[in-house]
C-alpha positions in Angstrom: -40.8 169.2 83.4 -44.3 170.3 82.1 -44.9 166.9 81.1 -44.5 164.9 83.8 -47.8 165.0 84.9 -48.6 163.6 81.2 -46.0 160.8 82.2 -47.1 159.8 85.3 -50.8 159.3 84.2 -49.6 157.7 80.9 -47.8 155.3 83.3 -50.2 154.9 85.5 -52.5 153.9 83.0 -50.0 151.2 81.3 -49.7 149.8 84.9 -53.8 149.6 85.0 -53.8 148.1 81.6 -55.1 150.7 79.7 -53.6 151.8 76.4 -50.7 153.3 75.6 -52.1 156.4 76.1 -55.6 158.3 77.2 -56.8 158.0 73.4 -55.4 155.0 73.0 -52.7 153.6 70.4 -53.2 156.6 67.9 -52.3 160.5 68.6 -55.4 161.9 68.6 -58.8 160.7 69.9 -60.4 157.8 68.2 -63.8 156.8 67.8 -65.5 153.8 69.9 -64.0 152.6 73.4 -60.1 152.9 73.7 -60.0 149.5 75.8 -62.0 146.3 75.9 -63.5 146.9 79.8 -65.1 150.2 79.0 -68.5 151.0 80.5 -71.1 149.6 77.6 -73.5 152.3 79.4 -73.2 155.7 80.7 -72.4 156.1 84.6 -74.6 158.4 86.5 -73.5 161.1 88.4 -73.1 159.4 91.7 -71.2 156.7 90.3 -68.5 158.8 88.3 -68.3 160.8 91.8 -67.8 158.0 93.9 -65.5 158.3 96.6 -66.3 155.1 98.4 -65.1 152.9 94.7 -62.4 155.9 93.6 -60.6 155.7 96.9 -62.0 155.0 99.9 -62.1 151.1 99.7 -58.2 151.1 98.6 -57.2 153.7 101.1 -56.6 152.1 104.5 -56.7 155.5 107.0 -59.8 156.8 105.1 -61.1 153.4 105.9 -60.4 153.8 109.6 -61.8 157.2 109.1 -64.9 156.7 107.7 -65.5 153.9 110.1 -65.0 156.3 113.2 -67.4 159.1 111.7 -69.7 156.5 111.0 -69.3 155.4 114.6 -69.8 158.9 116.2 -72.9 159.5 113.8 -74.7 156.1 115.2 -73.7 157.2 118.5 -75.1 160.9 117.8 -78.4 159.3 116.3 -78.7 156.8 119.3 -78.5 159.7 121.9 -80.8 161.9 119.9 -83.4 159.1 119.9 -82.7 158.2 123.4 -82.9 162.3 124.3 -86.3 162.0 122.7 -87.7 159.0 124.6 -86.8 160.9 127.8 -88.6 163.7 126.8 -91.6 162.2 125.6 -91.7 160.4 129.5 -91.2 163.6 131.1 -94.1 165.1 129.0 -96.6 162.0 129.6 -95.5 162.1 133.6 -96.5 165.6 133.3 -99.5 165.2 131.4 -100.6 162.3 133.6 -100.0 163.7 137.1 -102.4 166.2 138.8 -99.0 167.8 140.1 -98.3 168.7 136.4 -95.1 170.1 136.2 -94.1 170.0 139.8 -94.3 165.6 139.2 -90.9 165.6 137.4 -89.1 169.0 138.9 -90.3 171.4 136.9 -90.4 172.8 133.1 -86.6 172.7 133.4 -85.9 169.0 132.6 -88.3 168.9 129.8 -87.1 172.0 128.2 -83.8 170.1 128.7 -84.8 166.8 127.3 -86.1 168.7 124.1 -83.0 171.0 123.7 -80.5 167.7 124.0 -83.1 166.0 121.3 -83.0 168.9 119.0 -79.0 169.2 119.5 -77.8 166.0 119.2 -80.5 165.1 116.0 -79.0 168.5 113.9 -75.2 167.3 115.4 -76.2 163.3 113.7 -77.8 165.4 110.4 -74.4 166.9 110.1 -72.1 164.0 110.5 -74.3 161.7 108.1 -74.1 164.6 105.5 -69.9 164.8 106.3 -69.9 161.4 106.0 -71.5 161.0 102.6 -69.6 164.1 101.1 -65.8 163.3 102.4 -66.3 159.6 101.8 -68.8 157.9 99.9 -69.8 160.3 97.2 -68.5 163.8 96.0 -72.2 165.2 93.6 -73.7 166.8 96.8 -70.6 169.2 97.2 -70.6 168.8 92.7 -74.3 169.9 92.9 -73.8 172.6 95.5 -70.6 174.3 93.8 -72.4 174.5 90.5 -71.4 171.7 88.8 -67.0 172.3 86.9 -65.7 175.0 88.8 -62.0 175.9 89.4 -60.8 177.7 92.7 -64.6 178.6 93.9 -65.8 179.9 90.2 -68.0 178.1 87.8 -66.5 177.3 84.8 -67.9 178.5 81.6 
């Protein structure tokens, strides 16, 4: 039973028409690429992390998903900037009127304005950077956990 994880990739890689095995047709690593369609150049980071080319653009419901999170973080960025715009107006009106802060109800729609723009812009930060971890690429959480780690501790 211990080796029917060895099995399934084996097949798996059969099916993708990759050798017989990961090394190849031999039983031990060989030297030079195992199959014809192997990178001539190293892959970067990013692209050996890739979630979008790995999985995302085969997996239909992480499709969906990522196309709702991306929805709700345009949504989040669009209020923020709207939130913005508003306060900016009340601050000019204020500025501009010899009524000051009395020309637009007081400091408390301002101080509103501002608090919305600061709130929704850190809630659209947040998504983005959800979004890029959980569906496009996996080296920011790589990067942040220290690079191979197993169960929260970095590998030696």
């Amino acid at each position: 039973m211990a080796d029917a994880g060895v099995a399934a990739m084996n097949m798996w890689f059969k099916q993708a028409g990759y050798p017989h095995s990961l090394w190849g047709e031999g039983r031990g690593p060989q030297s030079g690429a195992t199959y014809a369609n192997w990178p001539a150049q190293e892959l970067s980071l990013d692209a050996l992390l890739s979630r979008q080319d790995r999985h995302v653009r085969h997996c239909v419901a992480c499709q969906k998903g990522m196309k709702f999170v991306t929805a709700m973080c345009a949504a989040l960025t669009a209020a923020a900037g709207l939130a913005a715009v508003m306060a900016a107006t009340l601050a000019v009106v204020m500025a501009a009127n010899p009524n000051g802060a009395a020309a637009v109800g007081g400091w408390g729609p301002l101080w509103g304005a501002v608090t919305a723009t600061v709130g929704l812009a850190a809630a659209a930060v947040q998504g983005w950077a959800f979004r890029e971890e959980r569906f496009v690429s996996g080296a920011s959480q790589w990067r942040r956990i220290g690079g191979f780690a197993y169960m929260g501790k970095k590998a030696k």
